[in-house]
N, C-alpha and C positions, 0 to 999 in steps of 0.2 A: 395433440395439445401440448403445452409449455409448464412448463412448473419450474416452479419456486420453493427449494425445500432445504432444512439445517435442524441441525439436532446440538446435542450437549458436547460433540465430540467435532464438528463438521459445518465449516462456516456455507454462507447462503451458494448452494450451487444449482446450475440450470439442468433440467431434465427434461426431454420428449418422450412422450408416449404417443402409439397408434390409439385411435378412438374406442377402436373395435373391442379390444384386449389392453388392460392392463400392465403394461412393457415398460417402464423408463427407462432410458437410454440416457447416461450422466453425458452434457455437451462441455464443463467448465470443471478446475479441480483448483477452486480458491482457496482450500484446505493445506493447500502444498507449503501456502507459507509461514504455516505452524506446526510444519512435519517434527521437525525435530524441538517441540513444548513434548513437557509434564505436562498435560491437558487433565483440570480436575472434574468432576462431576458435579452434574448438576440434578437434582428433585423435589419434586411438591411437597410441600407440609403443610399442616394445619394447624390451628392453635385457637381458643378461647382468649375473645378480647375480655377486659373488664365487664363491661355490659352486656356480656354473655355471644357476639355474634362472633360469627365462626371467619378467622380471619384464614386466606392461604398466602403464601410466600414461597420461593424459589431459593432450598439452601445447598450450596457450594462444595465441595469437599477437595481436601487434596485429591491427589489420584493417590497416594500410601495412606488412606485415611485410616487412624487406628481407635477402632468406639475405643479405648481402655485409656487416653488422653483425652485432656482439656486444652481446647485451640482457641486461641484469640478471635474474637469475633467481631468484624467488619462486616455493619449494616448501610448496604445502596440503596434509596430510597427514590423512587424513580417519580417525578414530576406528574402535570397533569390539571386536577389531581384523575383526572379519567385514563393516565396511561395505564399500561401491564408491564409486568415484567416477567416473561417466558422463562424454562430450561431448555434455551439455546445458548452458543459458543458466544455468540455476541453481542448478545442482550446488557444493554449497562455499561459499557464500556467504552462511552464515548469519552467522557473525563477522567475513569477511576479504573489502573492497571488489575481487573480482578484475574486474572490469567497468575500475574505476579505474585502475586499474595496466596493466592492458592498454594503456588509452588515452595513460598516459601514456609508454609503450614498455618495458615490461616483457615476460619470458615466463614462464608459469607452470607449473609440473610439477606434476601430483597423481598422485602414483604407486599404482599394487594393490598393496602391499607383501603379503609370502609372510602366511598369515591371510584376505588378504582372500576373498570370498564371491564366487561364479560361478566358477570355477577347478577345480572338483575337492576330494576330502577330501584326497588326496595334500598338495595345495600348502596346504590349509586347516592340517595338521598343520606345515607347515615351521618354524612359531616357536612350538612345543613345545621347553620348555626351553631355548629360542633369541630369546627377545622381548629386544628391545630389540638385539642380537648382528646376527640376521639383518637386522632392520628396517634397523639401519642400513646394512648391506651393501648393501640394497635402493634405499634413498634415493642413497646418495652413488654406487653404481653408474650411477643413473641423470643423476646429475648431470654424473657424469663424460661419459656420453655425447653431452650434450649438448655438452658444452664442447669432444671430441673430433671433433664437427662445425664447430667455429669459429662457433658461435652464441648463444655464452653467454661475460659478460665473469668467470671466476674469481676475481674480487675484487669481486664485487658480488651475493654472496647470499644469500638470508633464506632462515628455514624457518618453519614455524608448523603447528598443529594442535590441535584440542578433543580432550576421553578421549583416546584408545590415541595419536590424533594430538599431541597434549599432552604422552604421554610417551614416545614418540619423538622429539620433539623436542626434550626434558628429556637424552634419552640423549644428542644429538648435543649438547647445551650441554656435555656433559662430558667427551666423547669424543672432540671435533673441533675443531679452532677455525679452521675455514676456512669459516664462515657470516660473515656481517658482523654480522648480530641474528636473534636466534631469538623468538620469540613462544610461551610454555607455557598454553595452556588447561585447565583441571580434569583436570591430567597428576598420575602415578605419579610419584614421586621416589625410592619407598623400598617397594619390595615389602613387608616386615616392617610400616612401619606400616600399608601400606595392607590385608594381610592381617586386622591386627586392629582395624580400623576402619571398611571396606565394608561397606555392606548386600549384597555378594554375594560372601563367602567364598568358596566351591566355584568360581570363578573363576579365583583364584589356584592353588589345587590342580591344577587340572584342565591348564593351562597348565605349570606348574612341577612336577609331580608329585610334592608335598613341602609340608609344611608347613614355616614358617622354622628348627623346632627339629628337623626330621630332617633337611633339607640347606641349614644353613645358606650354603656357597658357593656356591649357584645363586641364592638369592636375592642375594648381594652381586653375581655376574656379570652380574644383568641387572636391578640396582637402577643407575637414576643416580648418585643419590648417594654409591655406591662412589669414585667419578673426580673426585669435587667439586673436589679441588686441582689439580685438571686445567684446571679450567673458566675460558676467558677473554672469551667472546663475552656481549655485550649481551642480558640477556634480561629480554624480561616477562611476568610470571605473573598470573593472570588463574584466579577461581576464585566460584563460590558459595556466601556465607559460610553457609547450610544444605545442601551437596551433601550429599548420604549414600551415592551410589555411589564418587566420587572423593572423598572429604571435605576438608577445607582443611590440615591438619596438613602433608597432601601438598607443598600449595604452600607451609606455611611455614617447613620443614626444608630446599626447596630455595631460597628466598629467603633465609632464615639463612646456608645453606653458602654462597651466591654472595655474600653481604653483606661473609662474612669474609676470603673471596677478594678483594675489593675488584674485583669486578665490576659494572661499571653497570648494575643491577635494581630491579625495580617492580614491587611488589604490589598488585592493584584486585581488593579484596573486592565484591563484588555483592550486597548487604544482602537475607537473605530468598530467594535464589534457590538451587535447588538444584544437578543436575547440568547443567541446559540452561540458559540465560537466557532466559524466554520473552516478556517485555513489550519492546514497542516499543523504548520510549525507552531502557530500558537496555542492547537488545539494539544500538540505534544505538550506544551511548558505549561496546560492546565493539567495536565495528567501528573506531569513529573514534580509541581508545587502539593500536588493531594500524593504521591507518590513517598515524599520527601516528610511530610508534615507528619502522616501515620507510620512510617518506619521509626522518626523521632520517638514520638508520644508513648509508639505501644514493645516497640524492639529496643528501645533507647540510641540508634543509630545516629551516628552527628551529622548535622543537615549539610551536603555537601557546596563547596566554596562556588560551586557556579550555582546552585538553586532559585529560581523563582521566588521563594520566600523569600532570600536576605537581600534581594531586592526592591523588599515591598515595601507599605507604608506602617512604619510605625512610630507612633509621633512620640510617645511615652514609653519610656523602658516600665514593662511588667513587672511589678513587685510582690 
């Protein structure tokens, strides 16, 4: 038999075994090209959301991790909303350098937010009529507990996320301002538009159990752009100027509301790409734009002269 197998330390490599006996025999060593990382670790945690359900999450550590420090804490929130997010090496990392940040002594939280898949239908149903409501109970609950251990410095934290993660994080731009800088990938801003403009309507229905024109205040409740004059936290949005599941309108009603607010935001269309970024080079300069933007916000680094961000749209200097 064939196997498929990676851990915390040890990206996806191929293995045979005999049927008979349990024997794997490694055939590939993809690990080779992260010999020489600080590889940081990764473990399950637990935590009490608001409404009492028991959320888990996958948290990060340097490899020098010391409990008797407080580490900036960078929250991944992974899409879906039915995806997982595992304690392997390469879990989440398609946009957001978490290898980097580890190194540089960071911790990182990826939470199961209520949605997420492996859990049961129960907990799958929890953000029915509750997206964006629960998610965020889920996120900031768990932050909190981290911080409630004395291992996390509460004035030094990011959030970030692609799809469902995108607009979870969209909701905390507008509902919260105890991030330092948020990061919106091909995120939800606006239920209403995003209903008539997805290539997968029945989505919203199904979640929301309503169209925008029979209940309109569920969609305002768990649209971001409700809170928009709420919203104070640094954010950048980040979208593919052909998505057709998240489409860009998304991104640019919440780049407008945060413009008027005079909140410091940026918009990097992705020419030709739709809901995923899939080429290299591009998929590098979404990494290195979210690379750029949280060194800023949480290290005070100056955003370097070739970055993706000072490229991007910003129509109104932030005041």
């Amino acid at each position: 038999m064939a196997i498929a197998a990676d851990d915390a330390l040890h990206m996806v490599e191929l293995f045979v075994s005999p049927t008979d006996k349990f024997a794997p025999h490694k055939l590939t060593d993809m690990t080779a090209q992260v010999a020489d990382w600080t590889l940081g670790t990764a473990e399950v945690v637990s935590w009490k959301s608001q409404d009492g359900a028991t959320i888990e999450g996958v948290l990060r550590k340097p490899a020098d991790y010391n409990p008797a420090k407080k580490y900036p804490l960078l929250v991944i929130i992974h899409g879906g909303p039915t995806g997982v997010s595992d304690p392997t090496l390469s879990a989440g990392d398609s946009y957001y350098p978490i290898q980097t940040w580890l190194a540089r002594g960071a911790l990182v939280l990826q939470p199961n937010y209520r949605g997420s898949a492996g859990y049961g239908g129960a907990f799958r149903a929890l953000n029915v009529r509750n997206l964006g409501v629960g998610d965020m109970w889920d996120v900031m609950s768990g932050v909190d507990s981290l911080i409630a251990k004395s291992i996390v410095d509460p004035a030094k934290l990011g959030s970030m996320g692609w799809s469902q993660g995108g607009y979870i994080s969209a909701f905390l731009t507008t509902n919260t301002d105890r991030f330092k800088a948020i990061s919106v990938g091909a995120g939800i801003s606006d239920w209403s538009t995003y209903y008539v403009s997805t290539d997968i309507t029945p989505f919203t229905r199904q979640y929301l159990h309503a169209t925008p024109w029979d209940d309109p205040a569920i969609y305002a409740k768990t649209s971001p752009i409700t809170n928009i004059k709420k919203a104070k936290t640094p954010t950048l949005i980040q979208s593919g100027s052909a998505d057709k599941r998240v489409p860009p309108p998304d991104s640019f009603e919440l780049y407008r509301g945060l413009q008027d607010q005079h909140v410091d935001s940026r918009l990097i269309l992705y020419t030709g790409f739709g809901h995923p970024i899939t080429k290299p080079k591009s998929n590098r300069a979404v990494m290195q734009a979210n690379l750029d933007w949280f060194n800023h916000y949480l290290w005070g680094d100056e955003i370097p002269k070739d970055s993706p961000i000072l490229g991007s749209s910003q129509l109104e200097p932030a005041k």
